[in-house]
C-alpha positions in Angstrom: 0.0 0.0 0.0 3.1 1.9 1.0 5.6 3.3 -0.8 9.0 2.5 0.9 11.8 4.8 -0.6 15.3 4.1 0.4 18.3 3.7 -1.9 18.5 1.1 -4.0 21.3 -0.8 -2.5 18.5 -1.2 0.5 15.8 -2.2 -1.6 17.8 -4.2 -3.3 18.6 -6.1 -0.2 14.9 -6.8 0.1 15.3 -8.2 -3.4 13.7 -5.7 -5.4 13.6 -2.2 -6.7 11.0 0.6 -5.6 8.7 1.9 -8.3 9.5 5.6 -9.4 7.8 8.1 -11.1 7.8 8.2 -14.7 10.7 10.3 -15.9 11.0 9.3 -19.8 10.3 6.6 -22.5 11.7 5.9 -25.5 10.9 2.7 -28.5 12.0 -0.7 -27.1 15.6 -1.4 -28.7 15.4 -4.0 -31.7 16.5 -7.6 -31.1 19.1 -9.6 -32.4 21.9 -8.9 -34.6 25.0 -10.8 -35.4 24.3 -13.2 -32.4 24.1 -10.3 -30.2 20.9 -9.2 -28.6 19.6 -5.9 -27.6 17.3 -4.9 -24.5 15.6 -2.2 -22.8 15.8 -2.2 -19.5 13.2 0.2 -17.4 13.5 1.9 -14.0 17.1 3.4 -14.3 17.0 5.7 -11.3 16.7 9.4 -12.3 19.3 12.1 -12.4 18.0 14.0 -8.8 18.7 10.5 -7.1 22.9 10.5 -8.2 23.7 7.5 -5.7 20.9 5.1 -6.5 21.8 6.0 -10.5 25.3 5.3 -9.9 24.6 2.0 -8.4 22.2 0.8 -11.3 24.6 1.8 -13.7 27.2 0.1 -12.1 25.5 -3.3 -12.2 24.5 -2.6 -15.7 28.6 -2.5 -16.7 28.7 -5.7 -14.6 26.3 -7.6 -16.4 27.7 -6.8 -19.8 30.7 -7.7 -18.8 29.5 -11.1 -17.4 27.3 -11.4 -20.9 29.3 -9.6 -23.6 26.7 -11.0 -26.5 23.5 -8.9 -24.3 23.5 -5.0 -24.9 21.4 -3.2 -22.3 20.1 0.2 -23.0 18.8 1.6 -19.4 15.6 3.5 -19.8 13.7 5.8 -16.7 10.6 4.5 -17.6 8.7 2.9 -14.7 5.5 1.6 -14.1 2.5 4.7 -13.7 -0.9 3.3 -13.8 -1.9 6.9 -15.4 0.4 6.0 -18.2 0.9 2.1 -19.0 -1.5 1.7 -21.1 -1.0 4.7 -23.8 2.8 3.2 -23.3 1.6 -0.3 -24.2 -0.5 0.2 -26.9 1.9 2.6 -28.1 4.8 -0.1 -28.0 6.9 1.9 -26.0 7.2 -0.3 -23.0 11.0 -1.5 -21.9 11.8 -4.7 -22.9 11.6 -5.6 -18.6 10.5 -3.1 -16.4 9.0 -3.5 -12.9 5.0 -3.3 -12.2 3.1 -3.8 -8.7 2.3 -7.3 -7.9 -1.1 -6.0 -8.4 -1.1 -6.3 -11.8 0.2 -9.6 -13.4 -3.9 -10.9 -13.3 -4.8 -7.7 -15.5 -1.8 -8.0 -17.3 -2.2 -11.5 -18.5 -5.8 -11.0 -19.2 -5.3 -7.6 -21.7 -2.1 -9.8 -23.3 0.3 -7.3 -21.5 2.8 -9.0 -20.6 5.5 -12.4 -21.9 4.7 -15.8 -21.1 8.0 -16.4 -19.3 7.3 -20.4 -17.9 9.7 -21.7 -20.5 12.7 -19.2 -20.3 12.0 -19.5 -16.2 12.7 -23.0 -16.8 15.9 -22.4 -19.5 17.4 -20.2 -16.5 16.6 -22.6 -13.7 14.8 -20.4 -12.0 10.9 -21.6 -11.7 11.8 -24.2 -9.1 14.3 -21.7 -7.5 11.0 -19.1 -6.9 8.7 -19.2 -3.9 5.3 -20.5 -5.3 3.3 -18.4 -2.8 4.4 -15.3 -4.4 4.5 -16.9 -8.0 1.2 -17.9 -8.0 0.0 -14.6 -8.2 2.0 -14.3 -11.4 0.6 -17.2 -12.9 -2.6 -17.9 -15.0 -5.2 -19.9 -14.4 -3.2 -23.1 -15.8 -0.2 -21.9 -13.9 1.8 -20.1 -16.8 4.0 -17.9 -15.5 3.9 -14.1 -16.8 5.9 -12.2 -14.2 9.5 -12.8 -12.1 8.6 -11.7 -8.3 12.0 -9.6 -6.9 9.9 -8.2 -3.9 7.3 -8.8 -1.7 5.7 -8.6 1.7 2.4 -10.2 3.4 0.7 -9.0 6.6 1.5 -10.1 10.0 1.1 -9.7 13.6 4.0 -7.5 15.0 4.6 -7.3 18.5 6.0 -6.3 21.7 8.5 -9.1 23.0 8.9 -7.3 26.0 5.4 -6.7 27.2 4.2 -10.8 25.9 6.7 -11.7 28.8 5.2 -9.4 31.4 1.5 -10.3 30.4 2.7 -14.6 31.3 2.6 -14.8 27.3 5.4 -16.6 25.4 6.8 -14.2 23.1 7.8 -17.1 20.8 4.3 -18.2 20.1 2.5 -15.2 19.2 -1.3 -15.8 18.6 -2.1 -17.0 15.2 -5.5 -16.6 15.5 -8.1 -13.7 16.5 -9.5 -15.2 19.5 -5.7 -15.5 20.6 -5.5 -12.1 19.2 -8.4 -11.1 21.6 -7.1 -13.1 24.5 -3.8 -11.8 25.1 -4.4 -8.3 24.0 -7.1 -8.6 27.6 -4.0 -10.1 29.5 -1.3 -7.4 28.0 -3.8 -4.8 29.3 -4.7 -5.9 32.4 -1.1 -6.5 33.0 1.0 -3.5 31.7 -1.7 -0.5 30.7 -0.8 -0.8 27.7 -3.2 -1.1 25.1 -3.6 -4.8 23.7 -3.7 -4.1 19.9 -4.1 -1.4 17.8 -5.0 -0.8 14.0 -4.3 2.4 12.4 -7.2 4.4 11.0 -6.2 7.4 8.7 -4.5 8.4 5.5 -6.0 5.2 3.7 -4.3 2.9 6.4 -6.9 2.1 7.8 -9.0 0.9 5.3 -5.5 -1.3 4.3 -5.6 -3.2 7.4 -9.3 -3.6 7.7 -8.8 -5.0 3.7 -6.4 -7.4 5.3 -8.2 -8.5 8.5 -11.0 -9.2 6.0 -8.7 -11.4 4.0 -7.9 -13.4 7.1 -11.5 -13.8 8.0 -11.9 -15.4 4.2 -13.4 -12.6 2.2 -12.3 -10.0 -0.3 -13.2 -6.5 -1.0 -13.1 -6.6 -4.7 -13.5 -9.4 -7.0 -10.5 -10.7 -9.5 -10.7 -8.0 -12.1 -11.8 -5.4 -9.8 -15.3 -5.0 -10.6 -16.9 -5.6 -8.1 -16.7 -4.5 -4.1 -17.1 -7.5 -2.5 -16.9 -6.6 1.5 -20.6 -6.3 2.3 -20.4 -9.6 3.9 -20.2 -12.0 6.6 -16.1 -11.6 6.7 -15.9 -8.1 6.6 -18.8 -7.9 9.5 -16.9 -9.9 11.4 -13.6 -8.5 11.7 -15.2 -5.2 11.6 -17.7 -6.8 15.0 -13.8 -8.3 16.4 -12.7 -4.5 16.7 -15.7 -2.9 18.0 -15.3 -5.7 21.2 -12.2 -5.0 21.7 -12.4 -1.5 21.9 -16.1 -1.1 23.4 -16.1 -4.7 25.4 -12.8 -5.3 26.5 -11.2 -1.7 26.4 -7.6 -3.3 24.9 -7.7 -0.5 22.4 -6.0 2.9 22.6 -8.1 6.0 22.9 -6.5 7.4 20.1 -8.2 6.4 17.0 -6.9 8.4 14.8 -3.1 6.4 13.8 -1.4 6.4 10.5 2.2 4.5 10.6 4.1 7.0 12.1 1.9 7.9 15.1 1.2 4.7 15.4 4.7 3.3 15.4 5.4 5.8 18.3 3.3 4.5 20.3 4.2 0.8 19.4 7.9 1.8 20.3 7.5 3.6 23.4 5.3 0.5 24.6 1.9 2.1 24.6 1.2 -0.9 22.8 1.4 -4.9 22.6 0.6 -5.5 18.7 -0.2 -4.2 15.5 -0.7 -5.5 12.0 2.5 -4.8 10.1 5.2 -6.7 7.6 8.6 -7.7 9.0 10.0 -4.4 7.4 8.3 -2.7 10.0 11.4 -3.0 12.1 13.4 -0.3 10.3 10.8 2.3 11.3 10.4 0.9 15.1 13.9 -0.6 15.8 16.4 1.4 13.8 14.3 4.8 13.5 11.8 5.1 16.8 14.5 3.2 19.1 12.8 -0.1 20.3 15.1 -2.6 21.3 15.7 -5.0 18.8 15.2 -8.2 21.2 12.0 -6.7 22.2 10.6 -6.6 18.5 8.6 -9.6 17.3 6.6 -10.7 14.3 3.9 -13.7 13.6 2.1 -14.6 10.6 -1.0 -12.8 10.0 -4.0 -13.8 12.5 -6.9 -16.0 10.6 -10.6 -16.7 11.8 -9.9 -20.2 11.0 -6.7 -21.8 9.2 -5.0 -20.4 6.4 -7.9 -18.2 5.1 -5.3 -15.3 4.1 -2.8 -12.3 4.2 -2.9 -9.4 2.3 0.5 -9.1 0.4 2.4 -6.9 -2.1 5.2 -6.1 -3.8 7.1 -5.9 -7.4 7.3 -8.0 -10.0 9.5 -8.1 -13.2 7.0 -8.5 -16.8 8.5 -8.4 -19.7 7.0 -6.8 -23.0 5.0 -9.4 -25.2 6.7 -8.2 -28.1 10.1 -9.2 -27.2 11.8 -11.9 -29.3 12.7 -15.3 -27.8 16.5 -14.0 -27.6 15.3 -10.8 -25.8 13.3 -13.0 -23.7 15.8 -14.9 -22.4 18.5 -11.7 -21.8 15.6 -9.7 -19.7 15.4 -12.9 -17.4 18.9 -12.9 -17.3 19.1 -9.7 -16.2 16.4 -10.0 -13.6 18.1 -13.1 -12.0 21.5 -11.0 -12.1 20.3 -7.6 -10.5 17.7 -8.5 -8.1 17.9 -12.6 -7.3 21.9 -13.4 -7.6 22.1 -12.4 -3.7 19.8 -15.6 -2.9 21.3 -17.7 -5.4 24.8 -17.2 -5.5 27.1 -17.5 -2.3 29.7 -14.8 -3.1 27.1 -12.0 -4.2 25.3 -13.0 -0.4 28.1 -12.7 0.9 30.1 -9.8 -0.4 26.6 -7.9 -0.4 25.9 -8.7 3.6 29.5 -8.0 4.5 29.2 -4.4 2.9 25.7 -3.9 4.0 26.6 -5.1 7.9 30.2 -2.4 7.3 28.1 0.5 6.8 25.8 0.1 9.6 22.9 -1.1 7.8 20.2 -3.6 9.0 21.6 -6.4 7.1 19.8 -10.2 7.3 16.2 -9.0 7.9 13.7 -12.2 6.9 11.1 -11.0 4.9 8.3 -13.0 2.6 10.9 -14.4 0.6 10.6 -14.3 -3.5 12.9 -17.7 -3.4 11.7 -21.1 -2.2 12.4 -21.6 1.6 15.3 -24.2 1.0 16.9 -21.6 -0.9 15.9 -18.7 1.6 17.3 -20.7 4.1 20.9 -21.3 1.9 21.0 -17.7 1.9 20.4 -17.0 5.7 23.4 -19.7 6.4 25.9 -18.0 3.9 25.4 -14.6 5.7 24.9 -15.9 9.1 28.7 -13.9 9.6 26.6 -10.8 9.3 23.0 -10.6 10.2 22.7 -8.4 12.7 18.8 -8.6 13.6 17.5 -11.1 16.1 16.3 -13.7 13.0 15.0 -16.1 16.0 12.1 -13.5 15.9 10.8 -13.7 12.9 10.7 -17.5 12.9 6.7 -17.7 13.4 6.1 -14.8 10.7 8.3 -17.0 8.2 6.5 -20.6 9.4 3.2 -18.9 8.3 4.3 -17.2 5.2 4.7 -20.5 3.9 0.8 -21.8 4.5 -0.9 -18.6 4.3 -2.1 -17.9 1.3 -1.1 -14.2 0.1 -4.3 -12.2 -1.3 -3.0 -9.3 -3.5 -4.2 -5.8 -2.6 -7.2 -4.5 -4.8 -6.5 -4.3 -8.4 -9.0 -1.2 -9.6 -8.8 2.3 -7.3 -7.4 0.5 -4.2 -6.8 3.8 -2.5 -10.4 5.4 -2.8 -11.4 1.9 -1.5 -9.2 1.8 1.6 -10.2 5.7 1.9 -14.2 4.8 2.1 -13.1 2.1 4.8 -10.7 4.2 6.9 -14.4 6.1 7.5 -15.8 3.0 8.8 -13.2 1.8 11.0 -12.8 5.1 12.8 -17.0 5.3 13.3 -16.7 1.6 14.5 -14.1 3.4 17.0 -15.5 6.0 18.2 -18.9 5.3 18.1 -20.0 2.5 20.5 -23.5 1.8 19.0 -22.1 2.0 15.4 -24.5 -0.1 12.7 -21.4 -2.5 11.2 -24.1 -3.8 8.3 -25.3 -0.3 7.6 -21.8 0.7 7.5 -20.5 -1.9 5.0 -23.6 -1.4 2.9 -23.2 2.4 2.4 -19.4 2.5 2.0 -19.7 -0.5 -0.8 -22.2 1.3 -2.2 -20.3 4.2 -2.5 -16.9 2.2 -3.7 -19.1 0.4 -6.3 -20.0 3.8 -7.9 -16.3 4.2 -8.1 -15.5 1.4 -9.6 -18.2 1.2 -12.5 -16.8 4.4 -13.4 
């Protein structure tokens, strides 16, 4: 939902880039000549952003150097959703350029994007992927049209520290919202501190509500985004699940007004025992806002009943439809080399955690992993050297990542829909008697207008 900017060495680290504006386009490159192939490559960081440009371009010499026969013209073009389609139907897409993992369903059904199952296979890198995240890549007959290089899925950060003074074990977390509800009444009655928390403004809220109501089995849009979907039994429950809390059990804050920062204050200063977040919710409340890094702990996302779902995002790499088998094959090359070689080669791990862990950077943080686990877990033993985050913490949060289904956000006007819930999370806040069905059924009403337009 978020935008998180750092430099691209960071993301990187994450394995994949962040999305920036468009800055220019030009025609896709032509293919092959004398043996020799010739690709576009999109998101070359702009000219007001010198370091991050200097690193891309760095790895560009690299590459050519590794594959003298591969030419790669760097292009800032990078995915707009005001501008993809004028750029598609114009032909002036890069040959490989990053979108939101949003997108590969739409892409795949408007022909947008390169069946890449066979080249996947040719660079033996299908098996090497996590099928979680591929799957949501994938068609319906489980042809792959897009390389994952980020992503993240919701879970259940919390307070180490205050688990232990409530008589919880801060290495079982609740996995489930009656756990959820349970110790968030023992961390209260405890400590003071409020039990759990959901943030409630700047479209946040009506994120997190989008992913409580994935964990209770629903949706708030249908496949192609047609649809708002959340007037339902799901959506009424979660929705019912925080008005108890915060009217029945009083293991909410007072404040009902959070976005991340305020929030993540509050969190750190240990006003509060959990939150929804993603495990890259530690650089804000360990290295930015100061918690203690043994005292920060994540879990897989809460579900109603097992495995239902997390909501999940991220960046994938689709390559243009138009491309030639050859320039095919040289953008998946080049997407293996620049955003998965950490994970699957042992000297790029290495040499990239050693200089990562040098300049003081959080360096081994476990994440929803784009690889398959054997292969995350290979890559967490070659840099054991140099993690320097408490990994032991994030060991629930990675157990579930690889049951729980990851949901993708809402493909059509997800922001104007998480705006129209933000209203009815904070009324279910602040107003005790609040009407959850009348709620639902005026805000989907007014989302549906939205999306029909």
């Amino acid at each position: 939902m978020t935008k998180r900017v750092r430099s691209v060495a960071a993301v990187i680290a994450l394995g994949g880039l962040s999305v920036a504006a468009l800055a220019g386009c030009s025609s896709p490159s032509t293919g092959t000549t004398d043996g020799k192939v010739s690709i576009q490559i999109g998101d070359r960081p702009s000219a007001d952003r010198p370091e991050d440009r200097a690193y891309f371009d760095k790895r560009v010499e690299a590459f050519q150097q590794a594959n003298p026969d591969i030419t790669l013209e760097p292009v800032e073009t990078s995915y707009d959703a005001s501008t993809f389609q004028a750029l598609s139907a114009g032909g002036s897409l890069p040959t490989v350029m990053s979108v939101p993992l949003t997108e590969p369903a739409g892409l795949i059904k408007r022909g947008q994007a390169a069946d890449l199952t066979d080249v996947l296979k040719d660079e033996g890198l299908l098996d090497s992927l996590n099928p979680t995240v591929l799957k949501l890549a994938e068609n319906s007959e489980g042809r792959a049209y897009a390389i994952p290089t980020n992503a993240y899925s919701f879970g259940l950060v919390y307070n180490r520290e205050l688990f232990t003074k409530a008589g919880l074990d801060p290495d079982s977390p609740p996995a489930t919202w009656d756990e959820v509800r349970a110790a968030a009444k023992k961390i209260h009655d405890a400590t003071g501190a409020a039990g759990f928390s959901i943030l409630t403004t700047a479209n946040t809220g009506g994120w997190q509500f989008s992913g409580m109501t994935y964990s209770f089995g629903g949706t708030v849009e249908n496949e192609d985004g047609s649809q708002a979907t959340f007037d339902d039994k799901p959506s009424t429950q979660a929705l019912q699940l925080i008005s108890d809390m915060r009217w029945k059990d009083g293991t909410m804050p007072e404040n009902t007004l959070y976005d991340i920062p305020t929030q993540g204050q509050d969190f750190a200063a240990g006003k509060i025992g959990m939150i929804i977040g993603a495990s890259d919710s530690y650089y804000n409340i360990v290295q930015n806002l100061k918690l203690p890094a043994d005292s920060f702990g994540i879990g897989g996302m809460p579900q109603a009943k097992a495995d239902e779902g997390t909501l999940g995002g991220g960046t994938v790499q689709i390559v243009d439809p138009k491309a030639s088998a050859e320039q095919q094959a040289a953008a998946v090359k080049w997407v293996k080399f620049f955003y998965l070689q950490r994970y699957l080669d042992e000297t790029t791990a290495v040499d990239d955690a050693k200089a990562s862990n040098e300049a003081g950077s959080v360096t081994g943080l476990p994440g929803l992993p784009v690889v398959n686990s054997d292969q995350y877990s290979t890559y967490f033993d070659w840099i054991a050297d140099y993690i320097n985050v408490p990994s032991a913490n994030f060991t629930s949060y990675l157990d579930a990542s690889a049951s729980i289904p990851v949901v993708a956000e809402p493909v059509n006007n997800a922001q104007e829909v998480y705006g129209a819930l933000d209203t009815v999370v904070q009324t279910v806040l602040t107003d005790q008697d609040a009407d959850i069905p009348s709620l639902l059924s005026t805000a989907q009403t007014d989302v549906q207008s939205r999306l029909s337009r």
